[in-house]
PAMI-288559 format. One record per residue (C-alpha): x, y, z. Coordinates in nm, 4 decimals. Example, Ala and Ser with C-alpha at 12.3 -4.5 7.8 and 13.67 -1.06 7.14 Angstrom:
BEGIN
        xx        yy        zz
    1.2300   -0.4500    0.7800
    1.3670   -0.1060    0.7140
This chain:
BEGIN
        xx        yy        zz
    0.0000    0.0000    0.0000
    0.0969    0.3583   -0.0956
    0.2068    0.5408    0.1982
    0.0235    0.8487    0.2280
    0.1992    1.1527    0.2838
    0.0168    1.4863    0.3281
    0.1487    1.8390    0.2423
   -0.1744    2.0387    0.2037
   -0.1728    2.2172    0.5210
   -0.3381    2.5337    0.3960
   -0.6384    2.3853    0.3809
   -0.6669    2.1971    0.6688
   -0.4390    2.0339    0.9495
   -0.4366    1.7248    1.1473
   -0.6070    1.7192    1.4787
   -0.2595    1.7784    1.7472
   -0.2788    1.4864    1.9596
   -0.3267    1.6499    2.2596
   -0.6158    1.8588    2.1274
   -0.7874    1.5110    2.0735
   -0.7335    1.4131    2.4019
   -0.9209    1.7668    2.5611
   -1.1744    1.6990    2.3266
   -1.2495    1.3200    2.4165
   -1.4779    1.3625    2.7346
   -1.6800    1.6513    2.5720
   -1.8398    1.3732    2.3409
   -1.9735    1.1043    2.5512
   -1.8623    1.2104    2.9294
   -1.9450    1.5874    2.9398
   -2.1968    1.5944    2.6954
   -2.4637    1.8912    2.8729
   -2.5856    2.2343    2.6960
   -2.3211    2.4715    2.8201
   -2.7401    2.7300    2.8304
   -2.8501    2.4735    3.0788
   -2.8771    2.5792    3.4557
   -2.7878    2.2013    3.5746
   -2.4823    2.0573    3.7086
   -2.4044    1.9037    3.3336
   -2.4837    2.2738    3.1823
   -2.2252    2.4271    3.4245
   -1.9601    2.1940    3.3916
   -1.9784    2.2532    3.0008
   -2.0382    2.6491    3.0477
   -1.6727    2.6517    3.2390
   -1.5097    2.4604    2.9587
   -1.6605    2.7041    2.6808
   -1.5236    2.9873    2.9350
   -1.1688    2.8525    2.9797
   -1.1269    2.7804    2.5999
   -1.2415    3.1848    2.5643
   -1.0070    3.2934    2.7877
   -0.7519    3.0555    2.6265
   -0.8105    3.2345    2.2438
   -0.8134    3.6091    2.4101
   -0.4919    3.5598    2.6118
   -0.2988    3.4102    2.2765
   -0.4684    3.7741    2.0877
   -0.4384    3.9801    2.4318
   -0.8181    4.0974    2.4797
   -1.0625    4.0307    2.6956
   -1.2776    3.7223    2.6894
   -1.5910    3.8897    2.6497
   -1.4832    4.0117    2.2882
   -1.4427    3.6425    2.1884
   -1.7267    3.5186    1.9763
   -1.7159    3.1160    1.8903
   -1.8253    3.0636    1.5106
   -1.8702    2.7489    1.2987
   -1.5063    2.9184    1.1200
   -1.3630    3.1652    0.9571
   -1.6175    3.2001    0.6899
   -1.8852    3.2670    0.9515
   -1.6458    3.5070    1.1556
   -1.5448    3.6565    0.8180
   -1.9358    3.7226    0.6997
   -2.0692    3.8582    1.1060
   -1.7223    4.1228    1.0759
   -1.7719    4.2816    0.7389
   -2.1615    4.2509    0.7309
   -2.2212    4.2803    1.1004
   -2.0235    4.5979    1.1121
   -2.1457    4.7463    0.7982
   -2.5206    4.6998    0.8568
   -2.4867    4.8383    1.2431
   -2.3116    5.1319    1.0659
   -2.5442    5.1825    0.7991
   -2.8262    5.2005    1.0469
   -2.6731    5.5135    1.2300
   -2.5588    5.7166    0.8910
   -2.8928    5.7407    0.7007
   -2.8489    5.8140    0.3525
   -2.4964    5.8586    0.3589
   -2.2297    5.7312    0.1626
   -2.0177    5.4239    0.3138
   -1.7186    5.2994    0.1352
   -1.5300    4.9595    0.2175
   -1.1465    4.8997    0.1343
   -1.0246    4.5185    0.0630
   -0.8099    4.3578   -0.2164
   -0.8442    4.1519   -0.4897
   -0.6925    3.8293   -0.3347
   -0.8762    3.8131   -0.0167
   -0.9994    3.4417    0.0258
   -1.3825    3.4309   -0.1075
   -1.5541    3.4403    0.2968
   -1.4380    3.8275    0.2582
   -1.4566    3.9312   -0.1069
   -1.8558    3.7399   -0.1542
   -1.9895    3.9289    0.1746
   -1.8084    4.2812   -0.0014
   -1.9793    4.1763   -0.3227
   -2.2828    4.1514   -0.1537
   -2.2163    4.4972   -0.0109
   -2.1532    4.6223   -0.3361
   -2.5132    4.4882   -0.4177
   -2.6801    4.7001   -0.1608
   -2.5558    5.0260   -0.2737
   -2.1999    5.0448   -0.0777
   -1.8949    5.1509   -0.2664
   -1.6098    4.8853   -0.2094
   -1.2131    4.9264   -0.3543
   -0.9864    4.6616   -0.4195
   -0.6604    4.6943   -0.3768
   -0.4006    4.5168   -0.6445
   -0.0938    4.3437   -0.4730
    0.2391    4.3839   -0.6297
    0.4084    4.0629   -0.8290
    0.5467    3.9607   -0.4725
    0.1967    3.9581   -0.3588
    0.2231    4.2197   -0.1240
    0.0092    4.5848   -0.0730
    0.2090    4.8708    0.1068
    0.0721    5.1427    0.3690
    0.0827    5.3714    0.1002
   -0.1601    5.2165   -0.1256
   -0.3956    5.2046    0.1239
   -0.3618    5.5456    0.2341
   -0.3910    5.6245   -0.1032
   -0.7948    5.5216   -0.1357
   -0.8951    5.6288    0.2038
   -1.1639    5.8568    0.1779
   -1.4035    6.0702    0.3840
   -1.6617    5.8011    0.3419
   -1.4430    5.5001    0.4549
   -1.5876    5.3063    0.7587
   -1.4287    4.9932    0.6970
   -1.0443    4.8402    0.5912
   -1.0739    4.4455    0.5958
   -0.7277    4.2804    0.4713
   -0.5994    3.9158    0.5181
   -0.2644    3.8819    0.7475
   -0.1098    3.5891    0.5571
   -0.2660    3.5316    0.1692
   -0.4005    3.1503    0.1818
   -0.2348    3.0461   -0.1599
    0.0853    3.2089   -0.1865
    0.1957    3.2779    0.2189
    0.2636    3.6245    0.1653
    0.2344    3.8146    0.5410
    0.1036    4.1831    0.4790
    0.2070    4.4610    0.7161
   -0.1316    4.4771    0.9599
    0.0698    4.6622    1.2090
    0.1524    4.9217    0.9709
   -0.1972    4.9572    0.8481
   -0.3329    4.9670    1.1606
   -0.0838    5.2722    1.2691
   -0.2151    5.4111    0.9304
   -0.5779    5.3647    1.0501
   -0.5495    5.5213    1.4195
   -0.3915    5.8139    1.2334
   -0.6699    5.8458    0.9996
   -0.9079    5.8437    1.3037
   -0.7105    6.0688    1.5226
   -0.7573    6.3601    1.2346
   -1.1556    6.2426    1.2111
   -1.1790    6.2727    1.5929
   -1.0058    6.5972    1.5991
   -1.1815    6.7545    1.2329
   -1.5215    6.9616    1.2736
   -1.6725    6.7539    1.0065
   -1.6367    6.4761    1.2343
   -1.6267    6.2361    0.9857
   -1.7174    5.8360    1.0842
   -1.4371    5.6401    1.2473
   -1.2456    5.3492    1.0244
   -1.2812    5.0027    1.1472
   -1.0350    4.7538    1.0974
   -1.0607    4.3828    1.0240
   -0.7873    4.1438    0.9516
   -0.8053    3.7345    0.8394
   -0.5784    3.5956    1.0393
   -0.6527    3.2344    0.9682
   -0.2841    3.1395    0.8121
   -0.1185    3.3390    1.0465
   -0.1998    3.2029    1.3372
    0.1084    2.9561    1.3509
    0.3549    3.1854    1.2833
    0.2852    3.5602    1.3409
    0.2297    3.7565    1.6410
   -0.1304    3.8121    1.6803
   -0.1719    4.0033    1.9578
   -0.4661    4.2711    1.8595
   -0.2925    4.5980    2.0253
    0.0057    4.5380    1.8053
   -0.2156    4.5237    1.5318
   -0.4034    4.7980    1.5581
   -0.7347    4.5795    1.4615
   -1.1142    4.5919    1.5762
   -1.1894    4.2434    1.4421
   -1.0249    3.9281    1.3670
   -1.0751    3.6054    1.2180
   -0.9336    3.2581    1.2764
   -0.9941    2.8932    1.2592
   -0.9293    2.5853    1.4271
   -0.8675    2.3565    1.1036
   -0.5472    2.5620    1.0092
   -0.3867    2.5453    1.3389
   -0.4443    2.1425    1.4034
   -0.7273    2.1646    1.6023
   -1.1330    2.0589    1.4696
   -1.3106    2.1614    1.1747
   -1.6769    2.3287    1.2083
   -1.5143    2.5871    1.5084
   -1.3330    2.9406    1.4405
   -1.4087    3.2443    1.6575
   -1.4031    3.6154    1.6144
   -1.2482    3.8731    1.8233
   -1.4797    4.1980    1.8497
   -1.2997    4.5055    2.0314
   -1.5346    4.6522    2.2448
   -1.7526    4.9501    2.1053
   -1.7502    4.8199    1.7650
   -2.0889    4.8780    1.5848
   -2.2237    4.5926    1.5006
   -2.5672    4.3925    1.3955
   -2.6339    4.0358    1.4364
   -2.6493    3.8663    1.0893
   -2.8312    3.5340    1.2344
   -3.0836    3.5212    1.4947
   -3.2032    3.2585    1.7529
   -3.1440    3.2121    2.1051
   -2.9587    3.4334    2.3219
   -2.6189    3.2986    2.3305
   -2.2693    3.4655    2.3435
   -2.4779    3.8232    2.4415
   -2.6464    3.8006    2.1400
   -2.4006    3.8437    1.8845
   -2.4048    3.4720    1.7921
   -2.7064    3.2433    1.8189
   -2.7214    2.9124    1.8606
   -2.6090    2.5836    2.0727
   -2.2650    2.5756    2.1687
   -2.0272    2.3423    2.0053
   -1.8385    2.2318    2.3437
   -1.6522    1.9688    2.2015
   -1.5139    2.1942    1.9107
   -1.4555    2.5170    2.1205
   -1.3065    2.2861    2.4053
   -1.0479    2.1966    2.0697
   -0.9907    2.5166    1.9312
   -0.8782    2.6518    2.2842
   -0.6091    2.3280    2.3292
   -0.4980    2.4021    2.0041
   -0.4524    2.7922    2.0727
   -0.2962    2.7172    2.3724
   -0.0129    2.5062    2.2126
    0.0295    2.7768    2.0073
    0.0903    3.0250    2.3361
    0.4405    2.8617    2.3929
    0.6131    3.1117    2.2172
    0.9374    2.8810    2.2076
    0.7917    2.5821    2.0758
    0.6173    2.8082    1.8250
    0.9523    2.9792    1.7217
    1.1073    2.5877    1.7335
    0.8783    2.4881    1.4856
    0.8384    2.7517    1.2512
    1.2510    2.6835    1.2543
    1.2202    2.3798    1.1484
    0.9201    2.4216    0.9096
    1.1293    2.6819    0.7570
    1.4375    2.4363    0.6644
    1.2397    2.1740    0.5009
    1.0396    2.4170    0.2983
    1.3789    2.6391    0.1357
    1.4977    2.2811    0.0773
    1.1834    2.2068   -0.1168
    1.2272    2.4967   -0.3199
    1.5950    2.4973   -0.4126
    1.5451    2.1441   -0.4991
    1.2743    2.1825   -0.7316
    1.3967    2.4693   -0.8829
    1.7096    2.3196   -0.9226
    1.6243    2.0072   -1.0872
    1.3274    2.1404   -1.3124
    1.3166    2.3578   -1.5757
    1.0817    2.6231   -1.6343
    0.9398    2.6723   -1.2831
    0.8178    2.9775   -1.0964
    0.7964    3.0443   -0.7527
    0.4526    3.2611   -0.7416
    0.5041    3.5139   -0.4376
    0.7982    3.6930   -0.2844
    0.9639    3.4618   -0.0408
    1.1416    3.7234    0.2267
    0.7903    3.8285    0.3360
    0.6271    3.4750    0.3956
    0.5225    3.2255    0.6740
    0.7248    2.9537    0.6537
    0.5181    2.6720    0.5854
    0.3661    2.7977    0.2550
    0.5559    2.7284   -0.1245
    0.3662    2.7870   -0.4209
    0.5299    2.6983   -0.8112
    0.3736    2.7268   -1.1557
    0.5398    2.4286   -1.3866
    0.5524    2.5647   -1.7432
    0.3608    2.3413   -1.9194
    0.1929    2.1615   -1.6773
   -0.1816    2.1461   -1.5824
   -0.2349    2.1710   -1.2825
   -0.4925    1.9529   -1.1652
   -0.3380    1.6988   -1.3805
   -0.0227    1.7521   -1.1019
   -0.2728    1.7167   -0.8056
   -0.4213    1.3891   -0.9212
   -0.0963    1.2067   -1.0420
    0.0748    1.3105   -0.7098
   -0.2441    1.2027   -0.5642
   -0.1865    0.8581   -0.7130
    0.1533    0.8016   -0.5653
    0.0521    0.9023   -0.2268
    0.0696    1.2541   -0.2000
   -0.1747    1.5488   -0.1240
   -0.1296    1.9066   -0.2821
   -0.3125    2.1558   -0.3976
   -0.3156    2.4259   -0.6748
   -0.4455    2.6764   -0.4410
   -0.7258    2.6922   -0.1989
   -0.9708    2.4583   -0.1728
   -1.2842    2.6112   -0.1159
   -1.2421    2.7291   -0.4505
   -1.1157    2.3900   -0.5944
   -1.4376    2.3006   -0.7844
   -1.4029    2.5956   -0.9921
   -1.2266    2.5681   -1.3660
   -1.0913    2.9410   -1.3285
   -0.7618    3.0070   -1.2516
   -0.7200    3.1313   -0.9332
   -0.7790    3.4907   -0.8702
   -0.4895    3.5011   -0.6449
   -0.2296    3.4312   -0.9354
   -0.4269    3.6922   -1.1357
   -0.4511    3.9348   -0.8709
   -0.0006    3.9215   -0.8731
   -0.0208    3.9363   -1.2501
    0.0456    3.5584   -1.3385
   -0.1239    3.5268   -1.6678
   -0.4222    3.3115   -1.7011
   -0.2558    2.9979   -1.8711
    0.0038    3.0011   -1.6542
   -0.1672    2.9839   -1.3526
   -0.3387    2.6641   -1.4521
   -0.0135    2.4894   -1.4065
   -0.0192    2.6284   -1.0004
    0.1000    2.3938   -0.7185
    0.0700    2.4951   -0.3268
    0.2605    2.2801   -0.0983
    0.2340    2.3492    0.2984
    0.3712    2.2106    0.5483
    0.3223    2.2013    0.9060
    0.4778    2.0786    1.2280
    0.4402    1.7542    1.1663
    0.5690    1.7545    0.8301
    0.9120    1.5648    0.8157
    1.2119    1.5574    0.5779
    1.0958    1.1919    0.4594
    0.7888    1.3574    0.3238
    0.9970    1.6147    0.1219
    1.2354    1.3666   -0.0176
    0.8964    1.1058   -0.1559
    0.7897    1.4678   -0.2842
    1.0874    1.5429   -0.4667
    1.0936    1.1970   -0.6065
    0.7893    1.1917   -0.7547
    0.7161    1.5681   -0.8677
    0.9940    1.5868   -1.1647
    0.8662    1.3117   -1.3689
    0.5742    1.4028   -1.3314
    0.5609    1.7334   -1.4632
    0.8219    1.5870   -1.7300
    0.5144    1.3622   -1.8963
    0.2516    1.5958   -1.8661
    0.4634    1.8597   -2.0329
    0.5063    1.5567   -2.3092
    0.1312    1.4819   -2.3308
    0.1004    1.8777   -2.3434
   -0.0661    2.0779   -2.6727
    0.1253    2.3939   -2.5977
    0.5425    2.3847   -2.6487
C-alpha cells in the first residue's frame, strides 16, 4: 500500500494529539448544553469559558470580545456585514465605502460583493508581483466616506504576510484627524483574516491595531466546524443570524463544546512562544529545501510570491507546461496530497484569482501547485515529494498541446 503523505496544510491540518485528548470527554462524558442551569450545563459552560479565555490571552483581549463561530467564513461574513449593517443604520443616507483587495480568500470578497449589491462603494486593492500591498496604497484610497479596511494577514495560496501593524498605525492616524476635524467624519474600522497566520505571526490585537479578527481551528491542528471572532469593544455591530440568546447576542445558537473545548487546546499550544519559534525553525528548513530542490532540478518553474515576506510553511510553483490539476491527481496517485491553491475554490475551472490578482497570466496559472507544510511535516515527506514531482511534470509537459 501507498504510503500516504500529506502536504496540504493550507487547507486543513491534522487534529494535534493532545487537542484530541481535551476533546475526548466533551463527546460522551461531558456531553450537557453549556445554556442549561444544571450541574451538566455548568460543567460545560466553564469549559466554553476557559477555551475563551484561552483564544483572548494568545490575541491579548478580553474574553468577552471572543465570539465562537462554525469558522472563519462565519467570523469573516458577522465582521464585514455585522459591522457594515450596524453602521449603515446610524448614517442614514450617507455614503459608506469599504477597502479590501483583490486576493482576499472568497468568505471576505462574496460578503463585499454583496455589499456592493446594496448600494456600498467597495475598492480593491491590487498586490504587487510579490503579492504584497504597502501602507501607502492604502492610504492612497482612504476617503471621507471610509468606515471599513478588511485585509488578510497571511494570503491563503501564496503565504505572503502583509504589514497589519503598519496599516493599523495608518488607521489610528486616519481616526485621530476624524476625531479631531469639525466635520467629524465616521471612524475606520479595521478587520484582519488571520486564519494562516496564526502559527507563525504575532497576533496580539494591540500590536495590530485591529477591531476584528478572524481565525480557525482547522489551520492550526485543532477541529473543523469551530473558528471564533475577536470583536474590540464599542464596535458597531448587527447580528447577521438570529435565535437564542447565546454569546450576548451576537451569535445564536447551541454551543459546540466539544469543538470550542479543541480550538482553545490548540490555541494554547500555540501560546508557547518557544515551541512556536522551534517549529516555525524547522518548518522553515524543510520548505527552502523544497524549493531549491525543485527549482534546481526542473526547468521552467516559478515560484509565485515573494519569499522574504512569507510564513514559513507555505511554497507555491507554476510548472511551465503543466496542468495543474493533472499535477494534483498524479501526485495524488503516488501518495501525495497538494493543492493548486485553496480549496474552497477547488471546484471551480478558473484560474485562481490570487495568481491573477499578482499578474500571473491566465494559462500560466493553470499549471499552479501549493505545498504546505506544518509541524508535523518531516524531511521523509519532502524527499517522496521530490521523487515523484519531476517526472511528473516531465510527462505531462510531453502529453502537453502547448510547447
Amino acid at each position: 500500500m501507498t504510503k500516504k503523505i500529506y502536504l496540504d496544510n493550507a487547507a486543513s491540518t491534522q487534529v494535534d494529539p493532545e487537542v484530541l485528548k481535551a476533546m475526548l470527554p466533551y463527546f460522551s462524558e461531558e456531553y450537557g448544553n453549556a445554556s442549561s442551569l444544571h450541574y451538566a450545563g455548568l460543567d460545560n459552560r466553564v469549559a466554553v469559558d476557559r477555551a475563551q479565555a484561552q483564544v483572548a490571552g494568545f490575541l491579548g483581549c478580553d474574553k468577552a470580545e471572543i465570539y465562537f463561530t462554525s469558522g472563519a467564513t462565519e467570523s469573516d461574513n458577522m465582521a464585514i456585514l455585522g459591522v457594515i449593517e450596524a453602521i449603515k443604520n446610524k448614517v442614514q443616507n450617507q455614503k459608506i465605502h469599504v477597502i479590501t483587495t483583490k486576493y482576499e480568500h472568497d468568505a471576505v470578497l462574496e460578503p463585499c460583493r454583496e455589499l456592493e449589491k446594496r448600494g456600498v462603494d467597495v475598492t480593491y486593492l491590487s498586490p504587487d508581483s510579490a503579492g504584497l500591498i504597502t501602507v501607502s496604497q492604502l492610504e492612497a484610497v482612504i476617503k471621507p466616506e471610509t468606515v471599513l479596511v478588511s485585509i488578510m494577514y497571511v494570503n491563503n495560496e501564496i503565504g505572503t504576510v502583509l504589514p497589519i501593524a503598519e496599516f493599523g498605525e495608518l488607521i489610528a492616524k486616519v481616526n485621530q484627524k476624524r476625531k479631531n476635524s469639525s466635520a467629524k467624519p465616521a471612524k475606520i474600522y479595521f478587520h484582519t483574516d488571520a486564519t494562516q497566520a496564526l502559527n507563525a505571526c504575532d497576533c496580539q490585537v494591540n500590536k495590530l491595531g485591529v477591531d476584528l479578527l478572524s481565525l480557525s481551528g482547522h489551520k492550526i491542528h485543532g477541529p473543523k466546524g469551530l473558528g471564533a471572532l475577536y470583536l474590540k469593544k464599542g464596535t458597531p455591530f448587527k447580528p447577521i443570524m438570529f435565535g437564542g440568546h447565546q454569546q450576548a447576542n451576537i451569535r445564536p445558537g447551541t454551543y459546540n463544546v466539544t469543538g470550542i473545548v479543541g480550538l482553545g487546546k490548540a490555541i494554547e499550544l500555540l501560546s508557547d512562544k518557544d515551541k512556536k519559534a522551534e517549529a516555525n525553525k524547522k518548518i522553515k528548513e524543510l520548505r527552502d529545501y523544497l524549493v531549491s530542490e525543485v527549482t534546481k532540478k526542473i526547468s521552467g518553474v516559478l515560484i509565485t510570491g515573494g519569499m522574504e515576506k512569507r510564513i514559513p510553511a507555505s511554497a507555491s510553483f507554476i510548472f511551465t507546461g503543466a496542468e495543474g490539476e493533472s499535477l494534483i491527481l498524479m501526485l495524488s496517485e503516488k501518495g501525495l496530497a497538494v493543492s493548486t491553491g485553496s480549496a474552497c475554490s477547488s471546484g471551480s475551472l478558473d484560474p485562481s484569482h490570487v495568481l491573477l490578482a499578482i499578474g500571473i497570466k491566465p494559462e500560466e496559472a493553470h499549471g499552479s501547485l501549493r505545498v504546505t507544510l506544518s509541524r508535523f511535516t518531516t524531511q521523509a515527506d519532502i524527499d517522496a515529494f521530490l521523487k515523484e514531482i519531476g517526472p511528473i511534470v516531465s510527462k505531462l509537459r510531453a502529453m502537453s498541446p502547448i510547447k
